[in-house]
KOLFI-21445 format. One record per residue: residue number from 1; residue in one letter; y, x, z of N, C-alpha, C in turn. Coordinates in nm, 3 decimals. Last residue first. Layout:
BEGIN
<pt NUM, a, <Y, X, Z>, <Y, X, Z>, <Y, X, Z>>
...
! end
This chain:
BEGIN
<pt 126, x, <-7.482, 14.459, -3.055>, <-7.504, 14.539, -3.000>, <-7.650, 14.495, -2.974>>
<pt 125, x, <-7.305, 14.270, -3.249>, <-7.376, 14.391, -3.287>, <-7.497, 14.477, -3.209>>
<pt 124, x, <-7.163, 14.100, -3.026>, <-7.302, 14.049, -3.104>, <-7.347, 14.154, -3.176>>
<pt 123, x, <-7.012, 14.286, -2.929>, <-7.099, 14.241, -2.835>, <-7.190, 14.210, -2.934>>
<pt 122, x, <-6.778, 14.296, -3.151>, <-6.856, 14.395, -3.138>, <-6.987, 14.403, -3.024>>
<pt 121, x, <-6.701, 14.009, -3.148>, <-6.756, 14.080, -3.255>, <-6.832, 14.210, -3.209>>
<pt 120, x, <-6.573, 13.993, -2.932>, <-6.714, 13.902, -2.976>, <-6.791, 13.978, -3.033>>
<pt 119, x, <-6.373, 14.181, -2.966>, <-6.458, 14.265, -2.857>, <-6.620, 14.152, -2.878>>
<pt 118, x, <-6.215, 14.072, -3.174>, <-6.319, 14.199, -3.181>, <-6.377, 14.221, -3.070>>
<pt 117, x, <-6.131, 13.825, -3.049>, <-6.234, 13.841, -3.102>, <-6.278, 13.934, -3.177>>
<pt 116, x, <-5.965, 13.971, -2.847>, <-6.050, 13.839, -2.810>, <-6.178, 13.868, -2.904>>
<pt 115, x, <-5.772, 14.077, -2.990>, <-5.837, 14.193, -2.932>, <-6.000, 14.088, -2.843>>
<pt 114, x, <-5.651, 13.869, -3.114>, <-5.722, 13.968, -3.209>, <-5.831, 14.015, -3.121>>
<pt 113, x, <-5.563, 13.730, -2.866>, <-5.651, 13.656, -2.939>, <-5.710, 13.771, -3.087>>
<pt 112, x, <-5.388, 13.976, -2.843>, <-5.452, 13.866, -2.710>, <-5.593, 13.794, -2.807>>
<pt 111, x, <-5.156, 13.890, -3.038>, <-5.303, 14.014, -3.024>, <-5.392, 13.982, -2.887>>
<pt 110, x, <-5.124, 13.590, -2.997>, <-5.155, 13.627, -3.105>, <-5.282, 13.805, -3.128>>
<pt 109, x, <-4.940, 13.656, -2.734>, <-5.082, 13.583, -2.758>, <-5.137, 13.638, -2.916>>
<pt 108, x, <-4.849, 14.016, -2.691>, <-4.851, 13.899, -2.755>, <-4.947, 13.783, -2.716>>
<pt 107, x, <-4.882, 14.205, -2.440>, <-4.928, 14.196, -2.510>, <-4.921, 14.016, -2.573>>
<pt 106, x, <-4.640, 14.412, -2.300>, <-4.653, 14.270, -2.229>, <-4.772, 14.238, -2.396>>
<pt 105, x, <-4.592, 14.731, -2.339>, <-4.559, 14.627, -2.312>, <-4.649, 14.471, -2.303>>
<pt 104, x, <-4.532, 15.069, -2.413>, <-4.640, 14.954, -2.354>, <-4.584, 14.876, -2.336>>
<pt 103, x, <-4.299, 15.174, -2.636>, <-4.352, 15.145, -2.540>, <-4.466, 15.021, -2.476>>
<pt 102, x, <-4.324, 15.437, -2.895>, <-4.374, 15.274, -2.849>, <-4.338, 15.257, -2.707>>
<pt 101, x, <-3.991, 15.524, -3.080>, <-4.080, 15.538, -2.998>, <-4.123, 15.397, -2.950>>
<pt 100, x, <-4.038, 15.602, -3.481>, <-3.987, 15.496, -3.333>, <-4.084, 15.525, -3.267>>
<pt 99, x, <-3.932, 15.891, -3.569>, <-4.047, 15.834, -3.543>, <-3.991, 15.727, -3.391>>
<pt 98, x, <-3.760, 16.063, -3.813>, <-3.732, 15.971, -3.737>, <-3.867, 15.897, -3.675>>
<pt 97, x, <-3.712, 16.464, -3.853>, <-3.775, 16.323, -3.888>, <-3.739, 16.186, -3.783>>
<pt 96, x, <-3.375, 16.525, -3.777>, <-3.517, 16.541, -3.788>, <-3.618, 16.439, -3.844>>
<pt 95, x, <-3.085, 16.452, -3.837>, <-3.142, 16.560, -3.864>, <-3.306, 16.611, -3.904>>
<pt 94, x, <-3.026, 16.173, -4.075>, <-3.072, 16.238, -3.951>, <-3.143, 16.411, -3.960>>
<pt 93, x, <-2.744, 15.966, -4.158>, <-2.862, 16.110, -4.210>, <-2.879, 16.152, -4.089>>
<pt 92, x, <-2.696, 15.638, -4.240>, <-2.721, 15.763, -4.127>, <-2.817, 15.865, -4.176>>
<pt 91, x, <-2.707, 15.499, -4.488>, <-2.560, 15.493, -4.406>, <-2.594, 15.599, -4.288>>
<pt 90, x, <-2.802, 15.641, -4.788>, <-2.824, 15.599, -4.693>, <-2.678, 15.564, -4.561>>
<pt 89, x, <-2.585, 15.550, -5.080>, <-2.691, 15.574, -5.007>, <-2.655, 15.542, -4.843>>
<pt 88, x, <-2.363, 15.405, -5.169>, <-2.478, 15.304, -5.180>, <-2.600, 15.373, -5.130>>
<pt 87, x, <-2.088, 15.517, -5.128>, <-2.130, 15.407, -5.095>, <-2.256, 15.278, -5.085>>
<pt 86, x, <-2.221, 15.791, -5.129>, <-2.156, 15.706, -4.991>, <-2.153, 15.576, -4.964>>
<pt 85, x, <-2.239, 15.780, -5.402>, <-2.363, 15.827, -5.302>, <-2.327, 15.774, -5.161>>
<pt 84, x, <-2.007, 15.772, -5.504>, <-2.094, 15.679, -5.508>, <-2.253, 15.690, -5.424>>
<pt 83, x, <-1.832, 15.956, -5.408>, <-1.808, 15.861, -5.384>, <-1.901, 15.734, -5.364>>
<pt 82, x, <-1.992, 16.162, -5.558>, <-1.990, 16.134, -5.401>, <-1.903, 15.996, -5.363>>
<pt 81, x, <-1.904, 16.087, -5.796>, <-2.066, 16.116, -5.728>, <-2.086, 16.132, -5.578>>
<pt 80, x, <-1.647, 16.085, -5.797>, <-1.760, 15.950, -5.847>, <-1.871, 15.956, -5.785>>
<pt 79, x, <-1.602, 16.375, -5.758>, <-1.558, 16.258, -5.693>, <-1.619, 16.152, -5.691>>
<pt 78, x, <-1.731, 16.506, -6.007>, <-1.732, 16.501, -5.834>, <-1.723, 16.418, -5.787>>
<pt 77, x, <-1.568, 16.355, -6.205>, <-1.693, 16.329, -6.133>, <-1.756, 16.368, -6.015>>
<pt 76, x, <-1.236, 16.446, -6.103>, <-1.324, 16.303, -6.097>, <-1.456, 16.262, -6.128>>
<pt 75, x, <-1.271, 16.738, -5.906>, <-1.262, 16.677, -6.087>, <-1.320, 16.514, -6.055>>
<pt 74, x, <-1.065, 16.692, -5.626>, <-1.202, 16.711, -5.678>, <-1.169, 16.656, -5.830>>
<pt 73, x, <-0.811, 16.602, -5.465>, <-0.836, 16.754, -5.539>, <-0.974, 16.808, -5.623>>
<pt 72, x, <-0.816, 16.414, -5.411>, <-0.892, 16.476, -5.299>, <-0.871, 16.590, -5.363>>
<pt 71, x, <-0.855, 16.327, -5.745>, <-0.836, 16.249, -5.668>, <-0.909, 16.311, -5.544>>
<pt 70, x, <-0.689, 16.410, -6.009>, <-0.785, 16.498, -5.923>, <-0.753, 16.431, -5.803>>
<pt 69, x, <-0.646, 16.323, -6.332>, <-0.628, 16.256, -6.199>, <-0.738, 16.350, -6.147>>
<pt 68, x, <-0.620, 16.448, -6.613>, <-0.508, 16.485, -6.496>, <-0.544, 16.418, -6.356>>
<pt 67, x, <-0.889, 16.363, -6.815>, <-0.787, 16.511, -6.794>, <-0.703, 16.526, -6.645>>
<pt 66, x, <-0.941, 16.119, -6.713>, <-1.051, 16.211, -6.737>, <-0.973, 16.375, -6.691>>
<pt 65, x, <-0.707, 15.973, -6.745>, <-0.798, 16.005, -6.573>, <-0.906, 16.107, -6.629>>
<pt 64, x, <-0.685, 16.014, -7.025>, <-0.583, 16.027, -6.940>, <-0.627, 16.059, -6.776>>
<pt 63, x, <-0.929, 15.874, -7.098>, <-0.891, 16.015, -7.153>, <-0.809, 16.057, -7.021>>
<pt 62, x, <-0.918, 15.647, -6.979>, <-1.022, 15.688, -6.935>, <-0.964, 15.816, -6.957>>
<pt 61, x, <-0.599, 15.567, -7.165>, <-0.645, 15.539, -7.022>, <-0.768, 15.627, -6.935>>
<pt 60, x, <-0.684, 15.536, -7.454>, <-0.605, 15.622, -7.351>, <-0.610, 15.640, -7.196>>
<pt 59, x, <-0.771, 15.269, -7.462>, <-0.798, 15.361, -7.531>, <-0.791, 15.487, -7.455>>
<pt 58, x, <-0.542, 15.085, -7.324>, <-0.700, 15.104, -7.251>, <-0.782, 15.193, -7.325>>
<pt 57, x, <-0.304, 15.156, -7.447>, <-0.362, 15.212, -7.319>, <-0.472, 15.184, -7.254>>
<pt 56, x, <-0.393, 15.064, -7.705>, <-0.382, 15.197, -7.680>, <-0.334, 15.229, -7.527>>
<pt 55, x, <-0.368, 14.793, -7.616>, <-0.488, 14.823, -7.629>, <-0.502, 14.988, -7.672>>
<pt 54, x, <-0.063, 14.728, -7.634>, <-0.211, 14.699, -7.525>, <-0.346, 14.805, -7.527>>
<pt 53, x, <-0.018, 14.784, -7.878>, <0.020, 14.852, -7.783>, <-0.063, 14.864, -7.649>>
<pt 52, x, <-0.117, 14.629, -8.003>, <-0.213, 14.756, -8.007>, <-0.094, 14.854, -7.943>>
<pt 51, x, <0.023, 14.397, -7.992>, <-0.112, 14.421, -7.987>, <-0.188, 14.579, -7.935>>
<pt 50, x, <0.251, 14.512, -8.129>, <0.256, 14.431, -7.986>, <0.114, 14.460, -7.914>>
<pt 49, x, <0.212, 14.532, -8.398>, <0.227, 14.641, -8.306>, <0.204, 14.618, -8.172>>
<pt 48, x, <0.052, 14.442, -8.655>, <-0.002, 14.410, -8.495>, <0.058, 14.473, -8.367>>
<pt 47, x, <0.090, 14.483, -8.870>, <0.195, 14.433, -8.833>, <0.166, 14.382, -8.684>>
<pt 46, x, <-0.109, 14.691, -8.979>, <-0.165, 14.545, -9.013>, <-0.014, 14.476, -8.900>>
<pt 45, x, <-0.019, 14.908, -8.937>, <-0.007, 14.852, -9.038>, <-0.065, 14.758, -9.055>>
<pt 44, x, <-0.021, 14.886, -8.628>, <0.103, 14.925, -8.687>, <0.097, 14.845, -8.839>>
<pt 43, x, <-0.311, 14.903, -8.616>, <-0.258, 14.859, -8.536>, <-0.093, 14.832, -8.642>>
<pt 42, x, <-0.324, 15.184, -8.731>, <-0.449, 15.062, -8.795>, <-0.336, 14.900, -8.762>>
<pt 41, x, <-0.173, 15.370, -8.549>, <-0.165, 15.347, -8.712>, <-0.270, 15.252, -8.770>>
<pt 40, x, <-0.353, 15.348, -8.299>, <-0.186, 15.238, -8.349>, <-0.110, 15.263, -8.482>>
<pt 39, x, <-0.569, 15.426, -8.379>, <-0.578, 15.304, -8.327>, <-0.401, 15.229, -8.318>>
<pt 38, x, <-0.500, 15.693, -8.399>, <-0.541, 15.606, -8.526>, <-0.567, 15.428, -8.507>>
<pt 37, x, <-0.380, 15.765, -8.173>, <-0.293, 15.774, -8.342>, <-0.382, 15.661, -8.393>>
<pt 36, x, <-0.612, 15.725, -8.047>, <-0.493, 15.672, -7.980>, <-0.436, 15.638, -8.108>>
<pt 35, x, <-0.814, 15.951, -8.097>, <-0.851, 15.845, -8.141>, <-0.703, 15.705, -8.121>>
<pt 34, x, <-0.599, 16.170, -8.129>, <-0.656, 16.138, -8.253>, <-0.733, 15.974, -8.252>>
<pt 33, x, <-0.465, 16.169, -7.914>, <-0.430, 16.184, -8.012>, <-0.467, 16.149, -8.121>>
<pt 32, x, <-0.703, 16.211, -7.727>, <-0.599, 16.073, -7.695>, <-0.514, 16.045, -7.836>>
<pt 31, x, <-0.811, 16.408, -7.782>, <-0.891, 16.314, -7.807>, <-0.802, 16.196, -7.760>>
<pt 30, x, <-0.633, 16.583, -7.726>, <-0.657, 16.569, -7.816>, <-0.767, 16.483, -7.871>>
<pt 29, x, <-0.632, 16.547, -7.390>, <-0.480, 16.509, -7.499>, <-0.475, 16.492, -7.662>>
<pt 28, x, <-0.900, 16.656, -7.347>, <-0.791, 16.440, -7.315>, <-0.721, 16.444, -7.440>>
<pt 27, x, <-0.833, 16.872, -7.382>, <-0.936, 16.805, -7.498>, <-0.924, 16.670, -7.438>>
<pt 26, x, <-0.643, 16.983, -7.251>, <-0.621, 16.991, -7.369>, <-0.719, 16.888, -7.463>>
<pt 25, x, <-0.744, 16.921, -6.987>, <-0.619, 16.859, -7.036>, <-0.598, 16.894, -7.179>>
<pt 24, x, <-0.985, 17.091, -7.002>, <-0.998, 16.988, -7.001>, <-0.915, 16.883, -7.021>>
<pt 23, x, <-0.801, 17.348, -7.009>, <-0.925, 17.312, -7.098>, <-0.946, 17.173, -7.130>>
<pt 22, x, <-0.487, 17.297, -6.913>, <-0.604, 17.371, -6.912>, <-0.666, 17.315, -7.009>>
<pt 21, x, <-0.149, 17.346, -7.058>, <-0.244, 17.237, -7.020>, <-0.377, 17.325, -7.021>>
<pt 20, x, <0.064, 17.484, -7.084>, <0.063, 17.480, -6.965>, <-0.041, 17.327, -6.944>>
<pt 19, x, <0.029, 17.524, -7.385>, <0.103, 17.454, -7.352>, <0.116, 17.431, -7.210>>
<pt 18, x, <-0.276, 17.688, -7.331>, <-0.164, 17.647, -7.427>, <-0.121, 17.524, -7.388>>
<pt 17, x, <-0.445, 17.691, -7.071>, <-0.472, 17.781, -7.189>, <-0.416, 17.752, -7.293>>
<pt 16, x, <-0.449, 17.788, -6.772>, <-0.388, 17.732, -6.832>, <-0.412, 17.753, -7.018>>
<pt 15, x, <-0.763, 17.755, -6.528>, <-0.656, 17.863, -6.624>, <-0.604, 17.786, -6.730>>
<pt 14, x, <-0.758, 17.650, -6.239>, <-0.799, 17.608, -6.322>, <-0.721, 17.705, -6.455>>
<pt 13, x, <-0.888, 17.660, -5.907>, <-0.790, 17.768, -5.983>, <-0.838, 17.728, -6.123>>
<pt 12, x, <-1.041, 17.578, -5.724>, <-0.966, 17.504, -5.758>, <-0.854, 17.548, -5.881>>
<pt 11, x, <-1.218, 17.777, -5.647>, <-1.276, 17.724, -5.709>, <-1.169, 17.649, -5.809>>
<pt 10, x, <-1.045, 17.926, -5.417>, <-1.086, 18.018, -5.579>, <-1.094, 17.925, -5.696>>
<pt 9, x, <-0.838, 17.764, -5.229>, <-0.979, 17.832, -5.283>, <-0.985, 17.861, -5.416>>
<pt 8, x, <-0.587, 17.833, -5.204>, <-0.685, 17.842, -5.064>, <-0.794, 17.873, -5.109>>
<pt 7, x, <-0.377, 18.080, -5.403>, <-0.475, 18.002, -5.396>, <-0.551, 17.942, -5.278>>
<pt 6, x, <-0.094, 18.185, -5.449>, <-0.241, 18.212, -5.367>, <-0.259, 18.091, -5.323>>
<pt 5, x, <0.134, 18.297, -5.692>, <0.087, 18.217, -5.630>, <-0.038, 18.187, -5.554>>
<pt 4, x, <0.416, 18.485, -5.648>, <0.289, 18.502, -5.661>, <0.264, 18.360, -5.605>>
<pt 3, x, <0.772, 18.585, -5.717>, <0.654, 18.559, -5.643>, <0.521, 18.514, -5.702>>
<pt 2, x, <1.078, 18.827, -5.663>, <0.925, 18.768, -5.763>, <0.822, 18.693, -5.656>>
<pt 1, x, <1.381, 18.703, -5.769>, <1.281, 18.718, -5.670>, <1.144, 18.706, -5.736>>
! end
């Protein structure tokens, strides 16, 4: 049977380009490789294996989410960036400008006593 695969969106269409890993899975995998290898061949021959077992997955690790985790289906900076705009910008976007409305009301003592003594003030000018 032949079939085809269709896409919802265009954007998400990533091209495979050896080994059934894209662009960005290829340069994880080879930057997991090289800096990973050399961190458990350092590791290895100083008799540390235990050690740098640990610590080749926190090596690995960023690489690894960098290349394959599409969290929502977005590349994980996308994601970060909106993620992080949500959580630390504004909490309401408004459409129009925002202008509080006044209403008249009951006048403080405090302006009571401003509006007191500008009107002194402006009598003794006169």
């Amino acid at each position: 049977m032949l079939q085809m695969r269709v896409y919802k969106e265009i954007a998400n269409v990533e091209a495979k380009v050896m080994w059934g890993l894209s662009w960005r899975q290829l340069a994880a995998a080879a930057c997991m490789l090289v800096l990973g290898g050399g961190e458990a061949a350092l590791f290895w021959s100083l008799g540390l294996s235990d050690l740098g077992s640990y610590l080749l997955f926190a090596v690995c690790l960023p690489f690894a989410l960098w290349g394959w985790w599409r969290p929502k289906g977005l590349k994980p900076e996308r994601y970060l960036g909106y993620m992080l705009r949500q959580r630390f910008g504004p909490k309401v976007y408004l459409l129009e400008s925002y202008v509080p409305a006044r209403f008249p009301g009951k006048p403080s003592l405090k302006e009571k006593t401003r509006r007191r003594i500008k009107g002194r003030k402006a009598r003794r000018h006169v």
